[in-house]
N, C-alpha and C positions, 0 to 999 in steps of 0.2 A: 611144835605139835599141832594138829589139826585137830581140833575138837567137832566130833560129831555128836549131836544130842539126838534122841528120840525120845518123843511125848508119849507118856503111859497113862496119862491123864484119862478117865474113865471114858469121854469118847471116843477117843484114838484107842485106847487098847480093845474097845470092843470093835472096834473097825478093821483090827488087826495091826497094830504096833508091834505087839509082841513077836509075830512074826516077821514085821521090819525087824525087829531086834537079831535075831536069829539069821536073817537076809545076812544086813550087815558085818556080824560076827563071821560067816561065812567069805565074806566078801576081803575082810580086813586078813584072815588066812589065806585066802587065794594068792592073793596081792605082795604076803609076806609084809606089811604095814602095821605091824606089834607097835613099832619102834615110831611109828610115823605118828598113827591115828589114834585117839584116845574116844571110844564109845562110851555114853554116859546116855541114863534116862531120864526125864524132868517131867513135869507136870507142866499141867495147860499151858498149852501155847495159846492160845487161839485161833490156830490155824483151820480147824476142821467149820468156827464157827463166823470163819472170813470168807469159808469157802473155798479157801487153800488148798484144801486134801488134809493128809494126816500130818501130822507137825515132827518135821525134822528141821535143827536147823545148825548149818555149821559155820564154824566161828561168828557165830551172833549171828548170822545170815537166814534168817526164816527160806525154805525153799518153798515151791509156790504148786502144787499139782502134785503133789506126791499121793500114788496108788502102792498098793501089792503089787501090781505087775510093772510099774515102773522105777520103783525106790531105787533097786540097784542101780540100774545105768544114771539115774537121776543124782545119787549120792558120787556114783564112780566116775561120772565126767565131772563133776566141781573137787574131788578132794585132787585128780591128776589135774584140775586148772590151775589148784594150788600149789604143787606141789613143785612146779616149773619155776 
């Protein structure tokens, strides 16, 4: 199982997590990955305050640059790097 987290942490959700949440959700039906990917929310990363972007991070993996407009492709090429 691929474990993807997203930060809901109060300054990720005002920067828009929730609708990374929503992104993702989408992203895991497209894909047909019920069975693959396991979506979960956390609290502070501190990724927003490294300068990272919003905090998502899969299998323990902090991802680096994550926007709104980039999450999907950003989430969608690491979970199919792993998935090989």
């Amino acid at each position: 199982m691929i474990n993807v987290e997203i930060c809901i942490g109060s300054a990720c959700y005002v920067k828009g997590s929730s609708r990374i949440v929503e992104i993702m959700k989408q992203m895991v039906a497209d894909h047909h990955w019920e069975d693959r990917v396991s979506l979960k929310g956390a609290f502070c990363m501190k990724a927003c305050q490294a300068g990272m972007g919003l905090g998502v991070r899969i299998n323990g993996e902090l991802l680096d640059g994550v926007t709104l407009e980039n999450a999907r492709s950003l989430v969608e090429a690491k979970v199919q790097e792993l998935m090989v």
